[in-house]
C-alpha positions in Angstrom: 82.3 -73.9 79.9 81.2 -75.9 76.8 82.5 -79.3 75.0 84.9 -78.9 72.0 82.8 -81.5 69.9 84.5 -81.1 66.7 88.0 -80.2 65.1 88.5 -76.3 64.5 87.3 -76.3 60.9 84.2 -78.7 61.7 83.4 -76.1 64.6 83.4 -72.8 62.4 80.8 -74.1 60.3 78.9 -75.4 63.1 78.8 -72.3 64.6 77.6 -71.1 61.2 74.8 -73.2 61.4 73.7 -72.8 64.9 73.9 -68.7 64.2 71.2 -69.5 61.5 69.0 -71.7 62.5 68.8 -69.3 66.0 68.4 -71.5 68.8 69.8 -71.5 72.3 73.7 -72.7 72.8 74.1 -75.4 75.1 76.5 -75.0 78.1 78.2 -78.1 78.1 81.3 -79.5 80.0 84.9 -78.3 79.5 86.3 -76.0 76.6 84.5 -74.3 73.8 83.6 -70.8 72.6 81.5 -68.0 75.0 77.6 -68.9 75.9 74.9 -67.0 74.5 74.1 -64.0 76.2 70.8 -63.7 78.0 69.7 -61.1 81.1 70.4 -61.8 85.0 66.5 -61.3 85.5 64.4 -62.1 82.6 62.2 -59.4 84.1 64.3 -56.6 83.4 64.6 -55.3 79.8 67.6 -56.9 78.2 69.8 -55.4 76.0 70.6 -55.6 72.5 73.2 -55.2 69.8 73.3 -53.3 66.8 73.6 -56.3 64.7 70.3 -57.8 67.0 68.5 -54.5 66.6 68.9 -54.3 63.1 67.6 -58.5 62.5 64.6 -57.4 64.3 63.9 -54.0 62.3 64.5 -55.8 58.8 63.5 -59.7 59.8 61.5 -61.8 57.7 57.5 -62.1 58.8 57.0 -65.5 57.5 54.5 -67.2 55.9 52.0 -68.1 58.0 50.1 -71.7 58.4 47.5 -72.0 61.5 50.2 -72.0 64.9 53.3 -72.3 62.5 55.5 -70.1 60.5 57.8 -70.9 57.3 60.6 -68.8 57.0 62.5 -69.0 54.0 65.5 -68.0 53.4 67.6 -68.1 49.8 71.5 -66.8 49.5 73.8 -66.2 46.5 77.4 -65.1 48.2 80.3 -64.5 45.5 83.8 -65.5 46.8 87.3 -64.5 45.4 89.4 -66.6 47.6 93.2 -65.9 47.1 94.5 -69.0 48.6 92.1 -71.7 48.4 94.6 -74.6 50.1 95.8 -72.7 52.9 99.5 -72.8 51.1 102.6 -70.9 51.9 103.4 -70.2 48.2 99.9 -68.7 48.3 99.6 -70.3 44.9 96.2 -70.8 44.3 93.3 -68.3 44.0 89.5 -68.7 43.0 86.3 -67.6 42.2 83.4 -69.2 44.2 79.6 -69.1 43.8 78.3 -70.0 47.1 74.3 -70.5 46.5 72.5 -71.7 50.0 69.4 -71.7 51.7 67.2 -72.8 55.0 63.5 -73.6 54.9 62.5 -72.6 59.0 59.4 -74.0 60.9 58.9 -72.3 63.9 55.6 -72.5 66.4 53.6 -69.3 67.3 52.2 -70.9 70.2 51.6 -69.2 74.0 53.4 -71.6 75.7 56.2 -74.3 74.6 57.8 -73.8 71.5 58.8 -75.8 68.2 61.5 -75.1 65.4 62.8 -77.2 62.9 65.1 -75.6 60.4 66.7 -77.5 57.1 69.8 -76.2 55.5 71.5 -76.8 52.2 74.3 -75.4 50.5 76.8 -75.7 47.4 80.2 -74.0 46.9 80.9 -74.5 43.1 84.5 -73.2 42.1 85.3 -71.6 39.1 88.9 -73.1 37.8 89.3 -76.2 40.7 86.1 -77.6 40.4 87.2 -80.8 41.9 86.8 -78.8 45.0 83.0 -78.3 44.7 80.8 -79.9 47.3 77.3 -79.6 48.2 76.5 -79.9 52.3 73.1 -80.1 53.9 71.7 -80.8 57.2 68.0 -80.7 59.4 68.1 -79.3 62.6 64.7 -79.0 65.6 64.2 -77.6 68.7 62.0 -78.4 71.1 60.9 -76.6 74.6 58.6 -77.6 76.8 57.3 -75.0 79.4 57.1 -75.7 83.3 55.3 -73.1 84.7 56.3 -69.3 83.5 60.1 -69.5 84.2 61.1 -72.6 83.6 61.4 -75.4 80.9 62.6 -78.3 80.0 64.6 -78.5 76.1 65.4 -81.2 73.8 67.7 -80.6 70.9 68.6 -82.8 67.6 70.5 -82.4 64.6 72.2 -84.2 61.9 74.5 -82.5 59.5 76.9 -83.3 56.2 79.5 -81.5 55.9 83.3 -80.7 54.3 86.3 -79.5 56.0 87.9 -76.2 55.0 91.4 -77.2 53.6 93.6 -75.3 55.6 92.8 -77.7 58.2 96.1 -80.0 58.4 93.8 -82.6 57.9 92.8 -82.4 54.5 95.7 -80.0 53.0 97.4 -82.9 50.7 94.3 -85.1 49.9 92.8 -84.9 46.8 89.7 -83.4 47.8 88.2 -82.4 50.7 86.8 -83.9 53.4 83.3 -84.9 53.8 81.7 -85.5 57.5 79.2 -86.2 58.5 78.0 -84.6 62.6 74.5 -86.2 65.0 74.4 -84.0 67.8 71.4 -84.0 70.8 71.2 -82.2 74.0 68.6 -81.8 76.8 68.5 -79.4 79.4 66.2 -78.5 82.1 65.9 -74.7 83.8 64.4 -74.0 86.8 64.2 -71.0 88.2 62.7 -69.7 91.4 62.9 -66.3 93.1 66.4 -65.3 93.0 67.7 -68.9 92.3 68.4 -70.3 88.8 69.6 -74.3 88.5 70.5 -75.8 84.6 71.6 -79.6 84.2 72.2 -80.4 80.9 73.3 -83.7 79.2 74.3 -84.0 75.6 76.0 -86.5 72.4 78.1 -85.7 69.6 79.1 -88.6 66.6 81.4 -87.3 64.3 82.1 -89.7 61.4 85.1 -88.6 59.0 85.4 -89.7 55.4 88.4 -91.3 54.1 90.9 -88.7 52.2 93.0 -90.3 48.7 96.4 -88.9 48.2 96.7 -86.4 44.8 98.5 -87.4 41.6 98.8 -90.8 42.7 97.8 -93.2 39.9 96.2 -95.6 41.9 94.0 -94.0 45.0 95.9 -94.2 48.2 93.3 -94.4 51.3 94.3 -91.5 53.8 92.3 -93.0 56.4 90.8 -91.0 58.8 89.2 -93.2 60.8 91.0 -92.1 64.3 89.2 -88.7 63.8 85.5 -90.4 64.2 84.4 -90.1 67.3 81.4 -89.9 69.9 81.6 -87.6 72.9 79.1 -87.4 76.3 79.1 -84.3 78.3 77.2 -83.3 81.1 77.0 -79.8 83.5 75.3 -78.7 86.2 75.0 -75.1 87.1 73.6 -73.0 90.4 73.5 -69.1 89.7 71.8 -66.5 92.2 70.7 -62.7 91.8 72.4 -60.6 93.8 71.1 -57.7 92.0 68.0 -57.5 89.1 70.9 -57.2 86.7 73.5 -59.1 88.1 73.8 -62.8 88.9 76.6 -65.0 90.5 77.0 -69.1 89.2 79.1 -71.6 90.0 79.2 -74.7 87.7 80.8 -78.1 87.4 81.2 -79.8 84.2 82.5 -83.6 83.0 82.8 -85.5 79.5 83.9 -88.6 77.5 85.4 -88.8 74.6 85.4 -91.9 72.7 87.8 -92.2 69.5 86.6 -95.3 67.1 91.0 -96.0 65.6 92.2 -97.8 69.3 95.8 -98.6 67.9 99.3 -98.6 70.0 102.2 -96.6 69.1 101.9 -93.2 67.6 98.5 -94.2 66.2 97.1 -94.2 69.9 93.6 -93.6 70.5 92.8 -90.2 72.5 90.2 -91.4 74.7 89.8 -89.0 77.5 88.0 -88.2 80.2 87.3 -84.4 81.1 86.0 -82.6 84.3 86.3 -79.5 86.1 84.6 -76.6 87.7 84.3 -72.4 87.3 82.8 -69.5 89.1 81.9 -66.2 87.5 79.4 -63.5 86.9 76.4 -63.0 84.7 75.3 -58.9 83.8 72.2 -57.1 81.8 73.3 -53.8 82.7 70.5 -51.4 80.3 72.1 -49.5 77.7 75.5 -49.9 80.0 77.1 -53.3 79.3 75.9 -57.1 79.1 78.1 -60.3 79.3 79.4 -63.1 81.3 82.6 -64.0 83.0 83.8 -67.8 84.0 86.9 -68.4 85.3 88.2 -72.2 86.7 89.6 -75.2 86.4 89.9 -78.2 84.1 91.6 -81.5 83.8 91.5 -84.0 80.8 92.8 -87.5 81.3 93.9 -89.6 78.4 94.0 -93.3 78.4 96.8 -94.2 76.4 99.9 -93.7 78.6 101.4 -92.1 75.6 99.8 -88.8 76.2 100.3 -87.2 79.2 97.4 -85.5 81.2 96.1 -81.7 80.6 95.1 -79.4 83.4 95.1 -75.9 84.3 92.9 -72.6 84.2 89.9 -72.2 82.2 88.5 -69.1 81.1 85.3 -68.3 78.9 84.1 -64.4 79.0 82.0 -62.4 76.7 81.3 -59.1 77.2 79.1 -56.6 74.5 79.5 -52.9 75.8 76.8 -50.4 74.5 78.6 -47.2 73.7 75.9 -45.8 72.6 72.3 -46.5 70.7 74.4 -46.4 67.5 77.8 -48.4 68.6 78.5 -51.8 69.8 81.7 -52.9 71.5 82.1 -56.7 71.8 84.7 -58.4 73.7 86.0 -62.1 74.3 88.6 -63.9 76.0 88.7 -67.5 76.2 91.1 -70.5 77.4 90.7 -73.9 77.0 92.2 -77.4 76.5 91.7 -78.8 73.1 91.9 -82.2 70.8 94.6 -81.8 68.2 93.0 -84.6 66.4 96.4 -85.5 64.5 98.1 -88.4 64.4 100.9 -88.3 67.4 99.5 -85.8 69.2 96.9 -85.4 72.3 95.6 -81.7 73.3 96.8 -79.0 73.4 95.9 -74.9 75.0 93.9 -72.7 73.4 94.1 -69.2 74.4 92.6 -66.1 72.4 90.6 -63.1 72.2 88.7 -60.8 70.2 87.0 -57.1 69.8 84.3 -56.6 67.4 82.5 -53.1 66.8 79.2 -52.9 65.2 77.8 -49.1 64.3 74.6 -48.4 62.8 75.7 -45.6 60.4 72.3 -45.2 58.6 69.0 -46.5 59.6 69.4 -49.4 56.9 72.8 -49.6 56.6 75.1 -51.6 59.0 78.7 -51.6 59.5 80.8 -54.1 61.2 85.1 -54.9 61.9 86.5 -57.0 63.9 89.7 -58.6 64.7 90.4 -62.2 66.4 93.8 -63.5 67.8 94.6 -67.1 69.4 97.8 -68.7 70.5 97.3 -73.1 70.5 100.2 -74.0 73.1 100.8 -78.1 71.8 101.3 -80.4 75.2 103.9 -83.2 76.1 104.0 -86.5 74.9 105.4 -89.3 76.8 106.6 -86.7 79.1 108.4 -85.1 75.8 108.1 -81.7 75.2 106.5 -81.0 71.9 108.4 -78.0 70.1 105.4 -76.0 68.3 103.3 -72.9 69.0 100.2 -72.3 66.2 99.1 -68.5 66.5 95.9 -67.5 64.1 95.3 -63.9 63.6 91.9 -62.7 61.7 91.0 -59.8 60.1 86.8 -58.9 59.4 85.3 -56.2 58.2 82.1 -55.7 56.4 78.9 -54.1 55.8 74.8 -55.1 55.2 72.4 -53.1 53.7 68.6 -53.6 54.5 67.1 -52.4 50.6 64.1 -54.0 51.4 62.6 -55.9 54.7 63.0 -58.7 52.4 66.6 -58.4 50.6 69.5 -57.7 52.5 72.7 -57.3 50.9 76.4 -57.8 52.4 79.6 -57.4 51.5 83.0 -58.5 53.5 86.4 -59.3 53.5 88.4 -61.5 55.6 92.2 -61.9 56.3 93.5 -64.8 57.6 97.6 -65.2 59.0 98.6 -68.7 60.7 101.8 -68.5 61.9 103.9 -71.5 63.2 107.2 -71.7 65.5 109.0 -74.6 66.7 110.8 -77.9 65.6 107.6 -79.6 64.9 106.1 -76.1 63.1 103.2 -76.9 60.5 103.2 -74.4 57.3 102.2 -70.9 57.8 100.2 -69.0 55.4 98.3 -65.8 54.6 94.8 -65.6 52.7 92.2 -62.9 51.8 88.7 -63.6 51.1 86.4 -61.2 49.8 82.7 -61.7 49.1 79.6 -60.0 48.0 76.0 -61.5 49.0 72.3 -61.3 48.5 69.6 -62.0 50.4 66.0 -62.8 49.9 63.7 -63.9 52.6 60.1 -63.9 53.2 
């Protein structure tokens, strides 16, 4: 199980960035989105996807200096976005140059390791330019070995960012929403015959700029101040091989969350308190299936006696099945209690699920779909029922093309449907994205 440290849209392009800069995923109290994968026995051949296969086959070399290696990394991705505010009238469509890049350090040493990786990027629209904004962000890793199977990792990043505007949050402002996201984690691995333990501890800030209201005249302040907040988690986790490709874990988890707006009424803070605990099953089957499967409890208590308390099963499973050298099969299923982060509200329930397929249909050329579905159940407050169900459906499908082991070029579209029902529905709306991307890397 892992903390939800950030609102939806602040956690896509997290995810983003942790996917690039490559490093391991935390395991962190209650919530979140699947762990990385990684074998029972790290003496037994792992397994890898297509998508993995084909990184390694056409990844950059780097330019190297003494123990270190710079990896650059420079990206042009043209958008046509068909509905660029998440609206139901679907009424506005755009053309966007996304240009971005990451300058990588990474250490080439025999033991411990070092990587620092800095990130910038600027979406510049075509017609609604008012909507361009540049992010950026520096990111490091840093493991220290104990011995040949264990280690000890500290982690750091700071990042600015902007919202996506179909978040609820930043739908009617005037522009979007810039945040800013300090993040560090330590964790220590031990491991010992047959017997792995992890304890991790880690810190998330999240500081929201204030929105201004559109068309207004004179600038009114959507403040957004009861958004910023700073959240603790720690976990501690036990797992033992049963089998060289098979482990069992058990794992307890805990977390504060600390909201800076501590106002009574309907502008109440949501301050909580999480813990809970899971059991499930770790696999590196070789070329028949890889994944993991947590299933347990969680509870979150709230402060304010406006919002009533959250608890109930947890699940978090992953699982990539290797149909054959060619095809990869990828699987998720997760359920969770989440922040709502709007004004009147406390959590709600996450549940959702997804298959992805990866094929390999020439030696350069990589093909991927995918589709994603998730049901957000909203919870009582003051022991009143609140009347809304969000469902978010997501269509992916896309392809890369290796020319060179140094230019990789992509192309995807995307379709997203959010859905709402109830007395207290938001707006639904439909939106297609399709984009067209080089890279160049050295």
């Amino acid at each position: 199980m892992k903390a939800n440290h950030v609102s939806r849209g602040a956690a896509a392009v997290l995810a983003s960035r942790a996917a690039a800069l490559g490093a391991w995923v935390l395991t962190t109290a209650l919530g979140g989105e699947a762990v990385a994968q990684e074998s029972a026995d790290e003496d037994v051949t792992p397994n890898f996807s297509v998508s993995e296969r084909f990184a390694q086959n056409f990844g950059a070399d780097g330019i190297r200096s003494g123990s270190f290696l710079f990896l650059p990394v420079v990206r042009y991705v043209q958008t046509y976005d068909d509905n660029i505010f998440g609206s139901p009238a679907n009424e506005t469509d755009d053309f966007i140059a996304d240009i971005n890049g990451e300058l990588g350090l990474q250490s080439d040493w025999d033991a411990h390791a070092l990587n620092i990786v800095g990130n910038v990027r600027r979406l510049q629209y075509f017609q609604n330019t008012g909507e361009s904004t540049t992010d950026y962000g520096v990111n490091g890793e840093g493991r220290f070995d104990l011995g040949r199977r264990s280690s000890a990792t500290l982690s750091a990043g700071y990042n600015r960012l902007t919202e996506p505007r179909r978040s609820l949050q930043t739908a009617f402002g005037e522009k979007p929403v810039r945040y800013s996201v300090f993040d560090a984690a330590f964790e220590i691995d031990l491991r010992q015959n047959r017997f792995r333990e992890q304890f991790g501890v880690s810190f998330v800030k999240d500081n929201f700029r204030d929105a201004f209201a559109p068309n207004s005249g004179v600038p009114i302040e959507l403040d957004q101040d009861f958004r910023d907040r700073e959240a603790y988690d720690v976990f501690y986790r036990q797992s033992f091989r049963v089998r060289p490709t098979v482990a069992l874990f058990a794992e307890v988890a805990g977390g504060v969350q600390e909201f800076e707006n501590n106002q009574p009424g309907l502008n109440a803070s949501q301050d909580s308190q999480s813990y809970g605990g899971s059991v499930g099953i770790a696999l590196d089957i070789n070329k028949v299936a890889r994944g993991e499967i947590g299933v347990g409890y969680e509870t979150r208590n709230y402060d304010s006696d406006l919002f009533d308390d959250i608890s109930g099963l947890n699940v978090d499973a992953s699982l990539d099945y290797f149909l054959s050298d060619l095809t990869t099969v990828s699987l998720t299923a997760r359920r969770s209690i989440e922040n709502t982060a709007l004004v009147g509200f406390a959590g709600f329930y996450s549940t959702g699920g997804g298959v992805q397929i990866e094929h390999e249909l020439l030696r350069r050329v990589l093909l991927y779909g995918g589709v994603q579905y998730t049901v957000d159940d909203f919870r009582p407050v003051n022991g009143v029922a609140i009347d809304r169900t969000d469902k978010f459906l997501q269509f992916t499908a896309g392809a890369e093309y290796a020319f060179r082991r140094n230019i990789v070029l992509r192309a995807g579209y995307t379709h997203i449907d959010v859905s709402s029902s109830g007395a207290l529905a938001r707006s639904g709306f439909n939106e297609n994205i399709i984009q067209v991307s080089v890279e160049l890397r050295r």
